[in-house]
SESE-441916 format. One line per field, with one value per residue (C-alpha): z, y, x; residue in one letter; residue number from 1. Coordinates in nm, 3 decimals, always signed. Layout:
N
c3: (Z | ...)
c2: (Y | ...)
c1: (X | ...)
code: (A | ...)
pos: (NUM | ...)
This chain:
279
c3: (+2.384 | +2.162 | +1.796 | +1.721 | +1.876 | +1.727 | +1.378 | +1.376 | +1.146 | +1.154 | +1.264 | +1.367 | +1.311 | +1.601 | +1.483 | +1.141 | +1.310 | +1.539 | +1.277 | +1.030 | +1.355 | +1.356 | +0.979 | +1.015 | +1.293 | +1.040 | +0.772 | +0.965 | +1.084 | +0.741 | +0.575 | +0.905 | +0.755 | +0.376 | +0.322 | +0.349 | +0.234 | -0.121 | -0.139 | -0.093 | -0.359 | -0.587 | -0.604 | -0.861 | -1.059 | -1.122 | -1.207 | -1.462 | -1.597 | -1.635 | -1.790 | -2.033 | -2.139 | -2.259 | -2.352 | -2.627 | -2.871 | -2.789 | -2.769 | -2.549 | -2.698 | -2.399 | -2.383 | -2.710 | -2.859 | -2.620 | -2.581 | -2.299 | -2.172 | -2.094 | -1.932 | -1.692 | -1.667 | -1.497 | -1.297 | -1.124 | -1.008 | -0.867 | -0.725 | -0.554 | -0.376 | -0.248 | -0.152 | +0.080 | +0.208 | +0.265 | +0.294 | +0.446 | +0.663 | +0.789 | +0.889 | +1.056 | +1.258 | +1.359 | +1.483 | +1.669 | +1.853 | +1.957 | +2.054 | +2.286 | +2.061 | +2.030 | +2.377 | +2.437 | +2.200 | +2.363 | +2.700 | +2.528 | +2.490 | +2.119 | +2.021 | +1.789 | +1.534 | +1.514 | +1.450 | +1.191 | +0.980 | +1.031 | +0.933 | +0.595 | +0.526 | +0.542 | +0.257 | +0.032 | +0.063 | -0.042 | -0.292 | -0.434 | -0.482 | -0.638 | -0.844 | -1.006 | -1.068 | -1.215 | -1.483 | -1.532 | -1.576 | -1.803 | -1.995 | -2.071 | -2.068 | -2.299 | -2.382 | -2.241 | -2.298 | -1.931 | -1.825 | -2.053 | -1.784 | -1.468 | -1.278 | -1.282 | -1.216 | -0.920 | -0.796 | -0.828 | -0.621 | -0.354 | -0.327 | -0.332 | -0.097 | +0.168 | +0.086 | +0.087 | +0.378 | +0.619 | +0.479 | +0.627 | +0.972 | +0.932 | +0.836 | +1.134 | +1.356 | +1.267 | +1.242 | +1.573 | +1.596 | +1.470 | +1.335 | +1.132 | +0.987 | +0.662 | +0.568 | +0.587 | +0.456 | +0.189 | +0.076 | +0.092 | -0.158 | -0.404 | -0.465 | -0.522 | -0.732 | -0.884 | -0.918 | -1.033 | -1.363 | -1.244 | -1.413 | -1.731 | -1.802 | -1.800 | -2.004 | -1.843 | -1.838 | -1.757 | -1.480 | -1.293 | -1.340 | -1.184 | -0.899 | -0.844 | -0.896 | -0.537 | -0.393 | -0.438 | -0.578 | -0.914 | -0.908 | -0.773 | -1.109 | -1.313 | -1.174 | -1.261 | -1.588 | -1.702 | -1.691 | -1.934 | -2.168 | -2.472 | -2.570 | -2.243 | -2.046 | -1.797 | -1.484 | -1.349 | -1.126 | -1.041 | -0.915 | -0.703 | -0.552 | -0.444 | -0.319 | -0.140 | +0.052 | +0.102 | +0.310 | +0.478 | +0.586 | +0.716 | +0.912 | +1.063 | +1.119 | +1.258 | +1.532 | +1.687 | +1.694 | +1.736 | +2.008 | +2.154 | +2.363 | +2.247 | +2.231 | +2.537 | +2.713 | +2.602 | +2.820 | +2.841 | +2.509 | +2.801 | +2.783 | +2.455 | +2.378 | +2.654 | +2.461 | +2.118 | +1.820 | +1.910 | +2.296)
c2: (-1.126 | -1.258 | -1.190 | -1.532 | -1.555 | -1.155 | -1.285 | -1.709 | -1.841 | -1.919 | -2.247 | -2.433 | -2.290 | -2.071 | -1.881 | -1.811 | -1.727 | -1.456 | -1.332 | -1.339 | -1.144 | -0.871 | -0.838 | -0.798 | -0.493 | -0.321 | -0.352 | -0.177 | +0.068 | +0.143 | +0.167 | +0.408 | +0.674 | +0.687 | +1.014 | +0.833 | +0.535 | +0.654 | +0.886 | +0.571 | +0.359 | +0.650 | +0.875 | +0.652 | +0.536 | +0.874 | +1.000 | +0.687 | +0.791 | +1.092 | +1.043 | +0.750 | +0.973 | +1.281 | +0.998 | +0.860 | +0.667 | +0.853 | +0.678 | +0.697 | +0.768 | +0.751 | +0.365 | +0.229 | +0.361 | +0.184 | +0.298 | +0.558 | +0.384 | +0.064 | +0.278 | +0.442 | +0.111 | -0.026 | +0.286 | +0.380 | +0.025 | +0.023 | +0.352 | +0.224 | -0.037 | +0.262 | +0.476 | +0.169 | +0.011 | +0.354 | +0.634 | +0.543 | +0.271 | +0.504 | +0.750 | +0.558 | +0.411 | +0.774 | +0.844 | +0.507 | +0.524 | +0.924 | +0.823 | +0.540 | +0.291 | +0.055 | +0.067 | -0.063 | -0.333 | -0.417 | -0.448 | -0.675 | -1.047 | -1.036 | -1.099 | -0.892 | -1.113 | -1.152 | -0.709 | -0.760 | -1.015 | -0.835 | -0.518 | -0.660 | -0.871 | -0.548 | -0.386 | -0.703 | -0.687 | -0.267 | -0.297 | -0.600 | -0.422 | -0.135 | -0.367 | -0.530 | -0.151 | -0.029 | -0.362 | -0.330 | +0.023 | +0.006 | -0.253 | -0.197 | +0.201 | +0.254 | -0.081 | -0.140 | -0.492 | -0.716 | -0.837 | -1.104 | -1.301 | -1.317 | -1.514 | -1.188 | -0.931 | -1.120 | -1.189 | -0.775 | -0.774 | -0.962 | -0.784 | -0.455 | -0.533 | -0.652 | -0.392 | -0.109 | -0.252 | -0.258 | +0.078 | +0.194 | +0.081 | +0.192 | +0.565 | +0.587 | +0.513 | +0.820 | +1.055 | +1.287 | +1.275 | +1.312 | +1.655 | +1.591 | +1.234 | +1.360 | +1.612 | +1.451 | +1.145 | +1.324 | +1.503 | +1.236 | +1.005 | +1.297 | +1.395 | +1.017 | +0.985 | +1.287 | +1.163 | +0.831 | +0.925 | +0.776 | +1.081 | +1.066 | +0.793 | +0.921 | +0.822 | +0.482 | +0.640 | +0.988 | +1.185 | +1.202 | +0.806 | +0.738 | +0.946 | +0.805 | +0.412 | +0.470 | +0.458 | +0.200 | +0.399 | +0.381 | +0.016 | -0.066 | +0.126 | -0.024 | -0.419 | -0.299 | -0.178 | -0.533 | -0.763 | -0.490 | -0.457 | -0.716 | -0.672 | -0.770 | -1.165 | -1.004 | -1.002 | -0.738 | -0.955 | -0.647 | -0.459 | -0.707 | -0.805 | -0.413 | -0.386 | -0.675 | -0.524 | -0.212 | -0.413 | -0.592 | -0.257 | -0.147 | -0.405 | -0.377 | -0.016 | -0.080 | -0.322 | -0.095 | +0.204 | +0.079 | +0.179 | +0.142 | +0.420 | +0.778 | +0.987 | +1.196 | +0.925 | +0.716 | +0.873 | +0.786 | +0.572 | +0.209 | +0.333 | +0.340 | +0.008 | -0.202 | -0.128 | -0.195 | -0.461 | -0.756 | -0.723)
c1: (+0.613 | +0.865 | +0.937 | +0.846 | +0.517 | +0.449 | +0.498 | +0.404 | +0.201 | -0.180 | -0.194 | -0.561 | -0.961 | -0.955 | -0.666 | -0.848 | -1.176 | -0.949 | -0.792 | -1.145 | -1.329 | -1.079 | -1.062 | -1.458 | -1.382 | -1.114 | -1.399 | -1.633 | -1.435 | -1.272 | -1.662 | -1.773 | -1.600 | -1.771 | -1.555 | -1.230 | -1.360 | -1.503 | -1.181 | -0.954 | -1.124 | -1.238 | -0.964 | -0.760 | -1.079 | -1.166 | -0.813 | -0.765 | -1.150 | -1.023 | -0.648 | -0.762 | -1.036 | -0.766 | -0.530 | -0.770 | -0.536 | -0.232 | +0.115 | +0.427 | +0.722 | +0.897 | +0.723 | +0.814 | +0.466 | +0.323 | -0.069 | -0.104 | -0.445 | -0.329 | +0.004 | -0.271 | -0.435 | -0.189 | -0.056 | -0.350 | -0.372 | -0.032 | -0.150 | -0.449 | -0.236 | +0.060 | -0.262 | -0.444 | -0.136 | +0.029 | -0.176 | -0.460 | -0.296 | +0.000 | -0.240 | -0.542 | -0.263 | -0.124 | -0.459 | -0.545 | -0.221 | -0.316 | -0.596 | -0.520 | -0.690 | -0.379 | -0.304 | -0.641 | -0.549 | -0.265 | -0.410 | -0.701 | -0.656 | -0.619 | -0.198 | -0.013 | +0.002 | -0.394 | -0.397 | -0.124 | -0.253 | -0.611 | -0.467 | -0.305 | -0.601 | -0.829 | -0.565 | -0.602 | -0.969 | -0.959 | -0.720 | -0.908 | -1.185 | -1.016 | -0.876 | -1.183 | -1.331 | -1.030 | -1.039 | -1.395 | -1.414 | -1.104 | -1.236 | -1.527 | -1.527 | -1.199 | -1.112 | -0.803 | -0.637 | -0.640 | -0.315 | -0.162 | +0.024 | -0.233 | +0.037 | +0.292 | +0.003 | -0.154 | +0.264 | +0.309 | -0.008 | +0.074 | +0.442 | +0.355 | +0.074 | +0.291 | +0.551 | +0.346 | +0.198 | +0.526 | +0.604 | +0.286 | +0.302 | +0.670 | +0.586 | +0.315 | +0.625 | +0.781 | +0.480 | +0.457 | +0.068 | -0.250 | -0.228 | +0.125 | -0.056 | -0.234 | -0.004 | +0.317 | +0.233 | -0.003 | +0.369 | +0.564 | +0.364 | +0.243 | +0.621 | +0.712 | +0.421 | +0.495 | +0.885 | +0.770 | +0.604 | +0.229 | +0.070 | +0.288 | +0.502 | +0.904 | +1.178 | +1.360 | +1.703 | +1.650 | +1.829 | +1.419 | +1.382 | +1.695 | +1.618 | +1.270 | +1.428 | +1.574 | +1.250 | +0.915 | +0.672 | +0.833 | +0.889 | +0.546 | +0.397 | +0.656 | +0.556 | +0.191 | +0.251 | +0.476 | +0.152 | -0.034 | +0.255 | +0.215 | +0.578 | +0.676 | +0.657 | +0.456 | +0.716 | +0.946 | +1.174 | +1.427 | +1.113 | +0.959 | +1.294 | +1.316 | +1.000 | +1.053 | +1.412 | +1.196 | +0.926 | +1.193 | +1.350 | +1.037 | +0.931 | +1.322 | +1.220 | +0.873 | +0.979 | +1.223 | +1.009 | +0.657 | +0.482 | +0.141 | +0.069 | +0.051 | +0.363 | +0.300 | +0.261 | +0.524 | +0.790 | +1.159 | +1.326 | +1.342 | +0.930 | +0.886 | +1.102 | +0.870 | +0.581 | +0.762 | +0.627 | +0.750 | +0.733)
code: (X | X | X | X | X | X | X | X | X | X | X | X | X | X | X | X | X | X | X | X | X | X | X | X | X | X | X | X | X | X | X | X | X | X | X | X | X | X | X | X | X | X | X | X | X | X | X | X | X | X | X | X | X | X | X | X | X | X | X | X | X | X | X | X | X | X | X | X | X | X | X | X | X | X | X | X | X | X | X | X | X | X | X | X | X | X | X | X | X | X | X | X | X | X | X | X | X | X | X | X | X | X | X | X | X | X | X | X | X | X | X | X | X | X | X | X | X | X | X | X | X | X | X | X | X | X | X | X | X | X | X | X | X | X | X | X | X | X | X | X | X | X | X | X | X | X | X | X | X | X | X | X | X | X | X | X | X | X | X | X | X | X | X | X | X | X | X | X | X | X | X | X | X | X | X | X | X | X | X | X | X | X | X | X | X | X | X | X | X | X | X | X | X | X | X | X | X | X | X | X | X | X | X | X | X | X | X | X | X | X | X | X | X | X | X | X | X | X | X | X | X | X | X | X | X | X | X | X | X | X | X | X | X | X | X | X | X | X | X | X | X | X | X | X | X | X | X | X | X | X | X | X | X | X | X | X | X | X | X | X | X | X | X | X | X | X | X | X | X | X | X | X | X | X | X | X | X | X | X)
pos: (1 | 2 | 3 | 4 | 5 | 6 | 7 | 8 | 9 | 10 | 11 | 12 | 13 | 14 | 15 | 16 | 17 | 18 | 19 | 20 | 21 | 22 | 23 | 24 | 25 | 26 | 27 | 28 | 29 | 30 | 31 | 32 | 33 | 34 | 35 | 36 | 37 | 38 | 39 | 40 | 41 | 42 | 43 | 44 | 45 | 46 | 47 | 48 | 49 | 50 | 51 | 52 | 53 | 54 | 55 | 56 | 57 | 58 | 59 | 60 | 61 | 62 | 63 | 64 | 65 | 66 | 67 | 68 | 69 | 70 | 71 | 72 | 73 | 74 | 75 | 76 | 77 | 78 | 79 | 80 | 81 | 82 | 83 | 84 | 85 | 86 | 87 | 88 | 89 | 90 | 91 | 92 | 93 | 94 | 95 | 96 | 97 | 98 | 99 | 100 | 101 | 102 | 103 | 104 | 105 | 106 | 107 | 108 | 109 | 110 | 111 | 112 | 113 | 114 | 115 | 116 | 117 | 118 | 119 | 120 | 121 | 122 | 123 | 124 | 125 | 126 | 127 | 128 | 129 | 130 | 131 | 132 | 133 | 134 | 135 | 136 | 137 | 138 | 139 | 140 | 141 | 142 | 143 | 144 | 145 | 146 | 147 | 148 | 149 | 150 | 151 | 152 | 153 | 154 | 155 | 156 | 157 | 158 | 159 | 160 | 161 | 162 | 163 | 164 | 165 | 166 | 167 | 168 | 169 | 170 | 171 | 172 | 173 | 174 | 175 | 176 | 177 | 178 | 179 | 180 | 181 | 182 | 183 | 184 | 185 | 186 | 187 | 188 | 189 | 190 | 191 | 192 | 193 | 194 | 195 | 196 | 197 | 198 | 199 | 200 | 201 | 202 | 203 | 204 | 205 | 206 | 207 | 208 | 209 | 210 | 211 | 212 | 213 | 214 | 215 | 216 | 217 | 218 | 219 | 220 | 221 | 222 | 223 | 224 | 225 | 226 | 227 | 228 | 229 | 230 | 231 | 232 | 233 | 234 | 235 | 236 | 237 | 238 | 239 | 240 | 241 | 242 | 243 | 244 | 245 | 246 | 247 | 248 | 249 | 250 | 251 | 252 | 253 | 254 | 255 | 256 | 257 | 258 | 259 | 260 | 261 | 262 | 263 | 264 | 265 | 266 | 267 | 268 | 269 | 270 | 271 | 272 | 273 | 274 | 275 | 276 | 277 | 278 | 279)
């Protein structure tokens, strides 16, 4: 299969009812497992319950007094994005591939393109529900102000979506197997978030935010936290555009070491490139 056909566009009905079936599957396979279902959505509603609630009235200094609520407001949704397009995706994929469920796919009828866009319309459907519970809880729980420029904050959406989503599929590429999913990625993204100031916001220009600009995470919160900043328009062009190069990077990564079958069975490199993305 070419790269073309891998990645074309939805054209016709039956294209949107393949890609609306398999959408339905990743649903229902994402809700089987309540455990990592509730800890997906409700790990960063309880955190931002839990950090508003300490946070009270308190100001930033490090934010231009900016109130640390609607800071955490925005964070924790730019967290529950990273955590659905990244986390959870990287390692469900780990774990499919082990377990011979994407060379199954493969072998099926259904083309690449239809399991892609399935697989990033199933992370817009989680993180939109995040989403609306993180608002709503924020709202109406510690009365956090909603996003003054909806344009911007559904834009950062969408980017870091899609971003977060090729960096997902790109770290599952890299992850051994099954048993190496959780904790590597789980390390990987606590030290970034960590880096990134998501649990207390950093000052722009210190020595720790320039490390952590290098990488997403930091930009993804920042994007987040523009929209819910009244002193700001609302968008964070210099963060989108390098969340965008970071998605384009890993989708260069992904479709030169993607691979369908497990690792012990891929055998030789000429193997594992016949069964790559785009082929």
């Amino acid at each position: 299969m070419s790269a073309t056909a891998a990645i074309r566009p939805i054209r016709g009905v039956d294209d949107l009812r393949l890609v609306g079936r398999q959408i339905r599957y990743e649903q229902i396979s994402f809700w089987l497992n309540p455990i990592s279902a509730i800890f997906t959505i409700g790990f960063s509603v309880v955190f931002m319950i839990l950090l508003e609630a300490s946070a009270g009235s308190s100001r930033s200094s490090n934010l231009a007094n900016l109130k640390l609520i609607q800071y955490y407001a925005g964070g924790f949704i730019a967290y529950g994005v990273m955590s659905t397009c990244f986390n959870q995706l990287a390692i469900s994929l780990v774990v499919r591939r082990e377990m011979g469920l994407l060379k199954r796919l493969r072998l099926s009828p259904l083309p690449t393109w239809a399991l892609f866009a399935a697989i990033l319309g199933n992370a817009v459907i989680i993180t939109a529900i995040q989403v609306v519970a993180l608002l709503l809880i924020g709202r109406i729980g510690y009365h956090v102000v909603l996003p003054h420029n909806w344009a911007a904050f559904v834009v950062a959406l969408v980017v870091g979506v899609v971003a977060f989503t090729a960096i997902g599929i790109a770290m599952s590429t890299v992850i051994p197997n099954q048993e190496a999913a959780g904790p590597l990625v789980s390390i990987v993204f606590f030290i970034l978030l960590f880096l990134s100031g998501l649990w207390y916001p950093i000052a722009a220009k210190s020595g720790l935010a320039q490390i952590a600009s290098v990488f997403p995470v930091r930009h993804m919160i920042l994007a987040m936290l523009a929209p819910f900043d009244p002193r700001k328009s609302g968008w964070a062009g210099n963060d989108l555009l390098i969340m965008a190069i970071w998605g384009v990077g890993a989708l260069l990564v992904a479709s030169r070491r993607w691979a369908w079958a497990p690792r012990a069975a891929q055998g030789s490199g000429l193997t594992r490139r016949r069964l790559g993305l785009f082929r």
